[in-house]
MARVEXDREN-239970 format. One record per atom (N, C-alpha, C, CB): x, y, z. Coordinates in steps of 0.05 Angstrom, whole numbers, plus 5000, padded with zeros to 4 digits. Last residue first. Glycine has a CB too. Layout:
% residues N
XYZ ...
This chain:
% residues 422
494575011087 498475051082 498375321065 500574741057 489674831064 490274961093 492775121097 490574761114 490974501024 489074811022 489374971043 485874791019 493974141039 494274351023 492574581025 494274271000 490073931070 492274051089 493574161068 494073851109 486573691030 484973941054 487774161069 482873681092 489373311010 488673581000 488473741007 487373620992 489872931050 492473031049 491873331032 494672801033 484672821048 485872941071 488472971059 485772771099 483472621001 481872770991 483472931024 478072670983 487572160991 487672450978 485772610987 487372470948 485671791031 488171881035 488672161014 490171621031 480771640993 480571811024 483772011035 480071491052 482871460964 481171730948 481771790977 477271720930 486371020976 487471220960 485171410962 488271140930 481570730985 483570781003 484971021000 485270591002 479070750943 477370740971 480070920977 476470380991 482170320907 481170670901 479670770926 478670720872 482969880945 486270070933 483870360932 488369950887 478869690937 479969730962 481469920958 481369530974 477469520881 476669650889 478169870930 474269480882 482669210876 482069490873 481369650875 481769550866 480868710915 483368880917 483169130911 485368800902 475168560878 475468700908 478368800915 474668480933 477768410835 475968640836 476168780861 473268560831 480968000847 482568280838 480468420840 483968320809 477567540861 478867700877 480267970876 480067570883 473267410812 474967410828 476467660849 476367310813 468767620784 468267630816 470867450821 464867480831 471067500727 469267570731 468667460764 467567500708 479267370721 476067400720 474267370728 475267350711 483267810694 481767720712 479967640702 481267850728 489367730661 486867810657 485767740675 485867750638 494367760652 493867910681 490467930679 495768280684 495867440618 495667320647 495067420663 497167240657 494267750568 492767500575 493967400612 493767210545 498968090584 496068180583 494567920590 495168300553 503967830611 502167860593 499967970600 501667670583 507767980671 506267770654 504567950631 504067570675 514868330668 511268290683 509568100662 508968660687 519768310669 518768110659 515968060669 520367900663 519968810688 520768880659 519968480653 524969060654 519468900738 516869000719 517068870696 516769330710 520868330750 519068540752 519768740753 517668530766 526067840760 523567910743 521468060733 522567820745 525668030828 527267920811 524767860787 528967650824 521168510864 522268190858 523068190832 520067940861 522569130880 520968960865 522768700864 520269090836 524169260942 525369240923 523569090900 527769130931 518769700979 521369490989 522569450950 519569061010 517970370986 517270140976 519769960970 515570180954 520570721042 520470781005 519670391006 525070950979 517470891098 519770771084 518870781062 520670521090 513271571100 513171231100 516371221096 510871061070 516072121131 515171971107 515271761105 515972021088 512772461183 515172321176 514572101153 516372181203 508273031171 508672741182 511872661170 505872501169 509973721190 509573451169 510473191182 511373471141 505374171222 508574001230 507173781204 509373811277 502674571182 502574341209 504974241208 500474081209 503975261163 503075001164 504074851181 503374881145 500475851184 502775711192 502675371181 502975741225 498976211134 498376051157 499875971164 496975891157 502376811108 501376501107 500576391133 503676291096 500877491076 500877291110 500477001093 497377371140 499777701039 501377551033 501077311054 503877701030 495178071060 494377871040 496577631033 493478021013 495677991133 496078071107 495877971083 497678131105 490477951176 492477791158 493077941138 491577521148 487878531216 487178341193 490578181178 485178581166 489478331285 490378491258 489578401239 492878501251 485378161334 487178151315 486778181293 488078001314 481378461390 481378391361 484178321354 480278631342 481478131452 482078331426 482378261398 484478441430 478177871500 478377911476 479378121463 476677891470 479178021568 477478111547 479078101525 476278371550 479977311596 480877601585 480077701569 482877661579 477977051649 477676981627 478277301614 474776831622 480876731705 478976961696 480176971664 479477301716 481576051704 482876271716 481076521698 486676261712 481475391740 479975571720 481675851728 476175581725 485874861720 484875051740 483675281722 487275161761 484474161687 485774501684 484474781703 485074611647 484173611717 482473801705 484174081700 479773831724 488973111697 486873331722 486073551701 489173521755 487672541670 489472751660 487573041695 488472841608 485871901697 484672101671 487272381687 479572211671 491171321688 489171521696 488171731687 489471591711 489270851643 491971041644 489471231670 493371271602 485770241665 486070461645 488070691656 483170581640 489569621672 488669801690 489770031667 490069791725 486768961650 489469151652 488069451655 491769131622 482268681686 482968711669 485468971664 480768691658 483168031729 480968301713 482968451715 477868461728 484267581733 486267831745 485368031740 488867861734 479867241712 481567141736 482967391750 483966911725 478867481676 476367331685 477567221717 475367051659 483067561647 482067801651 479967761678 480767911622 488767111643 485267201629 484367401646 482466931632 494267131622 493967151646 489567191642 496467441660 500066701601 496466781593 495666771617 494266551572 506066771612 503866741617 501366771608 504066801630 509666801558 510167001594 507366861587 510967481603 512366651509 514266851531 512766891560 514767191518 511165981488 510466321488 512866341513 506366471498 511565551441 512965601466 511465871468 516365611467 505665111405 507465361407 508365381440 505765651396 502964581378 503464651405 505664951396 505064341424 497864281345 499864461342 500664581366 499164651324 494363761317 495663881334 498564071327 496163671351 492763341276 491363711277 492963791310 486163751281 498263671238 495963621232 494663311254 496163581198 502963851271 502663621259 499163571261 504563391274 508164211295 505664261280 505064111262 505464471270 510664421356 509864141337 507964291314 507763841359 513564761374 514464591383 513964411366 513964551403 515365481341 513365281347 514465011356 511665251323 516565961390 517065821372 516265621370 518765801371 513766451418 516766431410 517566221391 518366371433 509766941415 509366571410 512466661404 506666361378 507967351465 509267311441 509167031434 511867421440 503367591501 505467391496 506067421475 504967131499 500768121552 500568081523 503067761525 501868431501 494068311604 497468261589 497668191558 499167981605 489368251598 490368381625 493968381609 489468121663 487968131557 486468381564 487768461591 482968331567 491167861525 489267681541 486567921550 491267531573 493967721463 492467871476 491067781497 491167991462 499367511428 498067401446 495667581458 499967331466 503267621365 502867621393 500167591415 503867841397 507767291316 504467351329 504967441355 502067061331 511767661271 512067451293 509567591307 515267421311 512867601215 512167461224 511067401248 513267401220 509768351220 511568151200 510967861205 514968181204 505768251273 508068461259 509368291248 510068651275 499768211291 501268021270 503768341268 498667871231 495567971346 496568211330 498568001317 497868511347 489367641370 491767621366 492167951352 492567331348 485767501429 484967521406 488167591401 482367731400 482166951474 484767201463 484667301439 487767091460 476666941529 478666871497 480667001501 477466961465 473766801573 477266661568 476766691544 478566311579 467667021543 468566961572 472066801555 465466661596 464567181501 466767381507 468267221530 465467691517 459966671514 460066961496 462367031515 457067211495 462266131551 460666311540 461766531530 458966361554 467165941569 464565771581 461165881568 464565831621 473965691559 470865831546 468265741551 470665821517 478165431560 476165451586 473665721576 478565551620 479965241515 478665121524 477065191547 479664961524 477765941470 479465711488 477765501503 481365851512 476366341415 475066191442 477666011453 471965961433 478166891405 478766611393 478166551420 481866521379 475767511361 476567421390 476667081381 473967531419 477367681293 476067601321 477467481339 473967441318 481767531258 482267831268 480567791297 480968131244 487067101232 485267161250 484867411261 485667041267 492067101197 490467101189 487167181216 491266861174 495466901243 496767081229 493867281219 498766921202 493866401250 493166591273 493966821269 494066531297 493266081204 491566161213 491966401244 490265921215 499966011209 497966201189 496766251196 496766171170 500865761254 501466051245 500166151229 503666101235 495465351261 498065321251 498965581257 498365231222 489965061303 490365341296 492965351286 489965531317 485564631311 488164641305 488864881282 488764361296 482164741373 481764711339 485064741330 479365021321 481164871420 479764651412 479164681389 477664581424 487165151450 484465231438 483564981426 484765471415 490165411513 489365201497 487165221486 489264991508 490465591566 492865631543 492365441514 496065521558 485465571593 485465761578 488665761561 484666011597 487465101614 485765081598 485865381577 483265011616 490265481660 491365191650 489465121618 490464911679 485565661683 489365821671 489465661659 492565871689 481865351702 481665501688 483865611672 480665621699 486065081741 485064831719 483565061700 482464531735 486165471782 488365351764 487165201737 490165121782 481365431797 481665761784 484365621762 482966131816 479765041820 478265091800 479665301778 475665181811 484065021859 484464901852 482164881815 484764761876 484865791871 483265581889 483765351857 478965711903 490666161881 488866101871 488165871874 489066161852 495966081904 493466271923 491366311900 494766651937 499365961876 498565791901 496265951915 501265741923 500666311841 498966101834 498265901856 500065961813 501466971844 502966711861 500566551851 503766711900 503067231777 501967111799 502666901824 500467031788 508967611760 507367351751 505567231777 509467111740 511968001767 510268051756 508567781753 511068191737 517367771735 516267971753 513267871741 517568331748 519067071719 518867361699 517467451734 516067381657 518866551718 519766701741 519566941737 522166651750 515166241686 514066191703 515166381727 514165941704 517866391640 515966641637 515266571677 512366591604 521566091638 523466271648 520766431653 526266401628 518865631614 519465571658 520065801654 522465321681 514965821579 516665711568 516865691611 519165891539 507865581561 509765831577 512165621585 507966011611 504665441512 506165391532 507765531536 507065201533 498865361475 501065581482 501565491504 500365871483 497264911427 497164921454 498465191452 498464681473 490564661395 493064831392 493564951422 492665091367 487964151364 488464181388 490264461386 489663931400 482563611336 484863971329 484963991362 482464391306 480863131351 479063381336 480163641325 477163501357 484362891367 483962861359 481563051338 484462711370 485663201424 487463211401 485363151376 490162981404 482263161473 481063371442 483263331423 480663771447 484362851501 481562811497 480862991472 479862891523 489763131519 489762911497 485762831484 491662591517 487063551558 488963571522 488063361507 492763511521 484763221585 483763371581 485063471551 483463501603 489163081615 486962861607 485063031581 484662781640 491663471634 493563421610 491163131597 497863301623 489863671677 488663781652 489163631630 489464041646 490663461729 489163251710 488463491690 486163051725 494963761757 492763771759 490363691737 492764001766 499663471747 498563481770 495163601781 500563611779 499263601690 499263331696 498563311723 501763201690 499664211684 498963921668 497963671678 501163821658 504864291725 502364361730 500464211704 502164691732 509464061683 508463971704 505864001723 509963991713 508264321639 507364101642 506763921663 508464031632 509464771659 507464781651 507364541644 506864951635 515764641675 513764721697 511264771682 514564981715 517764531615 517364331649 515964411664 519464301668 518464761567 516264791583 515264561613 514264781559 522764561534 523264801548 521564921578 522664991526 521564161494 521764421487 522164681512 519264441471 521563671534 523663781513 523364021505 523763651491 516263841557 518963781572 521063871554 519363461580 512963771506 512864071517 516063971546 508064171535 513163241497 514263481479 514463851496 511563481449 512263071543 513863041537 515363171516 513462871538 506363111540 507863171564 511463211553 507162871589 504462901494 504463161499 505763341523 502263191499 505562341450 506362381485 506562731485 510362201498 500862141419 502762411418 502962391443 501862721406 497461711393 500561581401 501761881402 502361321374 493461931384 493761781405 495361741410 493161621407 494462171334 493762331359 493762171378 491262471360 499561871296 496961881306 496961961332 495561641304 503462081242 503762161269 499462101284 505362591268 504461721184 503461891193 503461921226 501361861182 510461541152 508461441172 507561741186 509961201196 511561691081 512361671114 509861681130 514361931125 509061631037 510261401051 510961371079 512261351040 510162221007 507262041012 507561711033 505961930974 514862261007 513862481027 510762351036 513662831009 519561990986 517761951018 516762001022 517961971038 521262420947 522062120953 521262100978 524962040951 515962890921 519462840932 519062500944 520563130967 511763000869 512362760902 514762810903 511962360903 506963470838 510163470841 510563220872 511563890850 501863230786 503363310819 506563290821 502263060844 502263550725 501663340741 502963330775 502663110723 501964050699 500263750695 499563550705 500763620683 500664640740 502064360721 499964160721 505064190735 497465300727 496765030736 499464820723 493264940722 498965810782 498965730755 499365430754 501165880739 497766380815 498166130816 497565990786 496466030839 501566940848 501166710827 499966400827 503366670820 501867470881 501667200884 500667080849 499167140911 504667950876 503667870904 503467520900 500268050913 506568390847 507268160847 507568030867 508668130838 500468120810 502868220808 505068360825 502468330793 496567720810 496667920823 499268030827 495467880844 493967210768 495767310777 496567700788 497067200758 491466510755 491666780765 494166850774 489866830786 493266070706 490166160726 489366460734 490466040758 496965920659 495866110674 493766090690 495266270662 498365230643 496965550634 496865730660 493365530623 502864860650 500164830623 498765060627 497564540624 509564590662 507164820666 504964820645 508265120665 509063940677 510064150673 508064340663 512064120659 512863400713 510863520711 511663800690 509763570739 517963080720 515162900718 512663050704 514162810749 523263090722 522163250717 519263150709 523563370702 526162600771 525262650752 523162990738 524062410757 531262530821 528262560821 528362730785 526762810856 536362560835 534762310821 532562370818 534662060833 535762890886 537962740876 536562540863 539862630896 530463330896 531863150911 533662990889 529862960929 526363690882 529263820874 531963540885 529764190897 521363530838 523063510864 526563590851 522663120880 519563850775 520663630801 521263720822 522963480798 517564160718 517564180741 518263850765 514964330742 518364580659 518364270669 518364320702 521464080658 515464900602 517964940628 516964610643 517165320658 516365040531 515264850551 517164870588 515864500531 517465390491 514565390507 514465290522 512465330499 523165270472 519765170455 517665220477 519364760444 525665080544 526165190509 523165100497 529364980487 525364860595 525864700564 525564810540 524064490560 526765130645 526065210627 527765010611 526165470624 525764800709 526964790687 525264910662 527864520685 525264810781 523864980754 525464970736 523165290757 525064350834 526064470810 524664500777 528364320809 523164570894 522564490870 525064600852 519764590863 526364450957 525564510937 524564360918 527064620929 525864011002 522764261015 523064380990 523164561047 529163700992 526563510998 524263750993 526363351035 535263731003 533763880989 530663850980 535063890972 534563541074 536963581046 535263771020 537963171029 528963421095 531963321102 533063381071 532362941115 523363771123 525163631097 528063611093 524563761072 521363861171 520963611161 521863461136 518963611160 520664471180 523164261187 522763971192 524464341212 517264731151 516164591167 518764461182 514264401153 519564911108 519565161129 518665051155 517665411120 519464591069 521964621075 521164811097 523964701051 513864661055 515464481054 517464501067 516064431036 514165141013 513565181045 513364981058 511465311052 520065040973 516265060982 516265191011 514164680985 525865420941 523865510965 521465340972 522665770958 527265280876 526165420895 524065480921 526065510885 533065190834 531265030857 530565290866 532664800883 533165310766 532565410790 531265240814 531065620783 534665320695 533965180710 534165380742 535764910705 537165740658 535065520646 533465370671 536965270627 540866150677 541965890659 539365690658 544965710674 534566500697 537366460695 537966140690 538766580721 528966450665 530266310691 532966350684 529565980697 524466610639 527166760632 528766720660 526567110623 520366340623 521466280608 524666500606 519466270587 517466560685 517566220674 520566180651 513866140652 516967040671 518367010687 519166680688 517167140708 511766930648 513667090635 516767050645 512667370639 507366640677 509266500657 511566630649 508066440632 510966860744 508566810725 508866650703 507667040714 512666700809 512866610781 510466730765 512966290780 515166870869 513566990850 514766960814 513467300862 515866440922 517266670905 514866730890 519866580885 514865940962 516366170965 517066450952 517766090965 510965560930 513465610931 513065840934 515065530912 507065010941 507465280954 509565420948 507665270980 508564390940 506164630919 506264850920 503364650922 509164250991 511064220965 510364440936 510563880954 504964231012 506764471015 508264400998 508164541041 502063770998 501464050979 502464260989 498764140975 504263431029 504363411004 503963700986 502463210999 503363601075 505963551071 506763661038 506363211076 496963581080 498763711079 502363751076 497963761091 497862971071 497263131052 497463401051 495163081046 499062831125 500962751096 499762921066 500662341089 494063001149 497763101164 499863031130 499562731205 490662671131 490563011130 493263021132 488663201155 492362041110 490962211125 492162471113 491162161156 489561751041 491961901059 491862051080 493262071047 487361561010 486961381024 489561511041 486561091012 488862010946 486061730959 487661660984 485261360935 492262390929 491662310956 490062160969 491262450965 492462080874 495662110893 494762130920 497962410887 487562160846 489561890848 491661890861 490561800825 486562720857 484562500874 487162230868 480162430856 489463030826 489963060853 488562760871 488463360861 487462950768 490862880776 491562850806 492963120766 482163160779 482362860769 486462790768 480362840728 483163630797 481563360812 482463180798 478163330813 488863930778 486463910775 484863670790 486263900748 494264360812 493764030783 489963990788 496263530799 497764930819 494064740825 495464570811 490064840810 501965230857 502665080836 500064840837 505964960839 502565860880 501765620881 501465370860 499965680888 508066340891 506566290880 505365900885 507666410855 507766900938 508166720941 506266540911 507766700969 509767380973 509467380950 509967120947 510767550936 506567531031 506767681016 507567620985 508067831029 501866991066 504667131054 504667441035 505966901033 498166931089 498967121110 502067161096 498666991145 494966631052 493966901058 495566951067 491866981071 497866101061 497466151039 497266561039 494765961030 495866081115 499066071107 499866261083 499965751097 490765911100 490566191120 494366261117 489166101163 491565481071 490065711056 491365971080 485865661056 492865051104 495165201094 493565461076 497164981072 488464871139 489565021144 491965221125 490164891160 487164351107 489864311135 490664591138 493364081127 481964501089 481664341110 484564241124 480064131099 484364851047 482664961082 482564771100 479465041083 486664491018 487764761024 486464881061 486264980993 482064181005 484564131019 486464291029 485764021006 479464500969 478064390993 480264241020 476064130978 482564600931 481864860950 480864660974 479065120936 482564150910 485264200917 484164460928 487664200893 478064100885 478163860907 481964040921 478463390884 476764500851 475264420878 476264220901 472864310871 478564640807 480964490824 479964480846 483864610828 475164610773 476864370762 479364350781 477864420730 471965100783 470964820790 472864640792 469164720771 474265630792 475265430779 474165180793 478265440779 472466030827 471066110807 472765880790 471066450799 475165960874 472265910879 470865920856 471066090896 480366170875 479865820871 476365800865 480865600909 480266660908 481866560872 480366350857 485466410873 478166520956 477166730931 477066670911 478266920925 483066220970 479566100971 478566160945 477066270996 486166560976 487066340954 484566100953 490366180965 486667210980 485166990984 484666800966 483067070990 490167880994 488867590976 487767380980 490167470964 493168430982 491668260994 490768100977 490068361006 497568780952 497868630976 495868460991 498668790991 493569230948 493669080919 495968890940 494869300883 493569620989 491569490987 492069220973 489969640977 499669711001 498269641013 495469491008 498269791023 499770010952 501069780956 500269580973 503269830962 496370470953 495970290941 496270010939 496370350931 499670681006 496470581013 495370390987 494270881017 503970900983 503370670999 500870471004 503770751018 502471200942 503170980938 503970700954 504471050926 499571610980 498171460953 499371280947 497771600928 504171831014 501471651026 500171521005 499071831040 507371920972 509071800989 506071591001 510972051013 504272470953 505172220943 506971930941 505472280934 504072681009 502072570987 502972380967 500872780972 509372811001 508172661030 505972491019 506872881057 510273200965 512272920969 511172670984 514872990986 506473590978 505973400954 507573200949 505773520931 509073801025 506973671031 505673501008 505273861041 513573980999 514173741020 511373611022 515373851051 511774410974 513174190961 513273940979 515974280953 
């Protein structure tokens, strides 16, 4: 009995698990009419954001509504703009027309940036009765401008995205002065945030020339907060030769503007600036829930918190040093186990034939997943339509499922074997 609890404890995890994945590229790739709003998506990064949530729905408008609002806008404001787009939750239409008392501010990802003062980061979702739901800024005076017109996709209840009519603007968001890579005092943000002695090595040893020279192309920094600079365990840096520093130094730094998402989202090794070739100073990352951690091969960091993230620079605090492997080679394998002393080998005896009742002994049982988190507000019982759950043809649900039955057959066909064994 326990072992068919377990089994069916592993099958529904592993389903969940699979049908939990997504790609807002994927989705997008088979709708010509919002090409220009996927293309934007990747190019500030928020796609990989997009991927590294768990239930999150997207709100498209089409090229021809998107091109007249962002003509002549740098990147940094347009991402602004289409986090507004991002909301936090899980809408379908169904769920559209059964909003408590009619109306709901909720959540963008907007608001997660700490760039929206007062209620700037919600939307507000008004059900208008007769079919029609409405959509605005949640800010004081702001108009219901837009509103919902159909379905796209929907992965139940992982992600949604469903098209309005017309763009959602909070009051400024297109107006405020963009941040130019030239004008980013980098010394100075990393001072304020905590990181004095990595700035100060920075600057004393002309790397910080060297930052600012690639902002403009994408920049993403990791800075060791001063407390990592006293942590055990941390190199004397004075006994490395003036090349080896300006290597460390470089290696906290990648020549592309990498946000959270994307590093959430990243499974390969990630080149840095002191990358001189194949495999040489990378890192590669791990993801628990939110919070990323660091891999060098000789040690590990955590990113503690981000300092800036302004298209295309992005600076993060970390906990403890990037130490490269190339410099401290590489964290030292467990030692091997001693060999087992040999001792005279005993003549074999037969054992008793098993009795036919005899049982095997079964295996110690694994400890049972946690029970699946709480379905979202609205679900099951307001799950979307047939028509909305319809897929189509090489979108992305194919591959989810297919994943799920993979997954699931393997996870049954071993949890079986240990029945038969039991």
């Amino acid at each position: 009995m326990a072992a068919s609890k377990s089994l069916f404890f592993f099958l529904a995890l592993a389903a969940a698990t699979a049908a939990s994945a997504h790609n807002i590229t994927d989705i997008l790739k088979d709708f010509p009419e919002y090409s220009d709003y996927s293309n934007y998506l990747q190019q500030t990064r928020l796609a990989d954001e997009i991927n590294s949530r768990q239930t999150i729905t997207i709100l498209v408008v089409s090229n021809g509504a998107l091109s007249s609002v962002v003509a002549k806008h740098p990147l940094s404001v347009i991402k602004n703009f289409l986090s507004l787009h991002i909301v936090l939750d899980y809408y379908d239409p169904a769920k559209l027309h059964k909003i408590s008392n009619g109306t709901t501010l909720s959540t963008t990802l907007y608001q997660t940036t700490g760039h929206a003062p007062g209620n700037l980061g919600f939307v507000n979702i008004t059900d208008l009765q007769g079919g029609k739901v409405a959509f605005g800024s949640a800010a004081p005076g702001s108009k219901l401008d837009s509103s919902y017109t159909k379905s796209v996709k929907q992965i139940p209840y992982n992600i949604s995205v469903i098209e309005i009519s017309a763009p959602i603007i909070a009051p400024g968001i297109l107006t405020a002065p963009a941040p130019s890579a030239s004008d980013v005092n980098i010394t100075a943000l990393l001072e304020k945030a905590g990181c004095k002695t990595f700035a100060s090595l920075l600057v004393s040893n002309g790397v910080i020339k060297t930052y600012e020279s690639a902002v403009e192309k994408g920049l993403t920094i990791f800075a060791p907060n001063d407390e990592a600079f006293k942590a055990d365990g941390v190199p004397d840096l004075s006994k490395l030769t003036n090349a080896e520093v300006v290597s460390l130094l470089l290696y906290h730094a990648l020549a592309v503007y990498s946000p959270i998402g994307a590093l959430k989202t990243t499974k390969d090794p990630i080149d840095t600036l002191a990358t001189s070739g194949a495999g040489k100073f990378d890192i590669t990352t791990t993801t628990a829930g939110d919070a990323v951690t660091l891999h060098t091969g000789v040690g590990s960091s955590r990113i503690a918190d981000t300092v800036v993230d302004a298209t295309p620079l992005a600076i993060f605090s970390v906990d403890s040093l990037l130490l490269p492997s190339e410099l401290f080679g590489k964290s030292p394998s467990p030692a091997p186990a001693p060999e087992p002393v040999s001792s005279p080998t005993p003549t074999p005896s037969l054992a008793p034939s098993p009795s036919p009742r005899a049982k095997a002994p079964s295996p110690l049982a694994a400890s049972p997943p946690a029970p699946p988190s709480e379905t979202p507000e609205g679900s099951p019982a307001n799950a979307p339509s047939a028509e909305a759950q319809t897929s189509t043809p090489g979108s992305s649900a194919a591959h989810v499922k297919a994943s799920a039955v993979v997954v699931v057959a393997a996870v049954a066909t071993t949890m079986f074997s240990s029945l038969l064994l039991s």
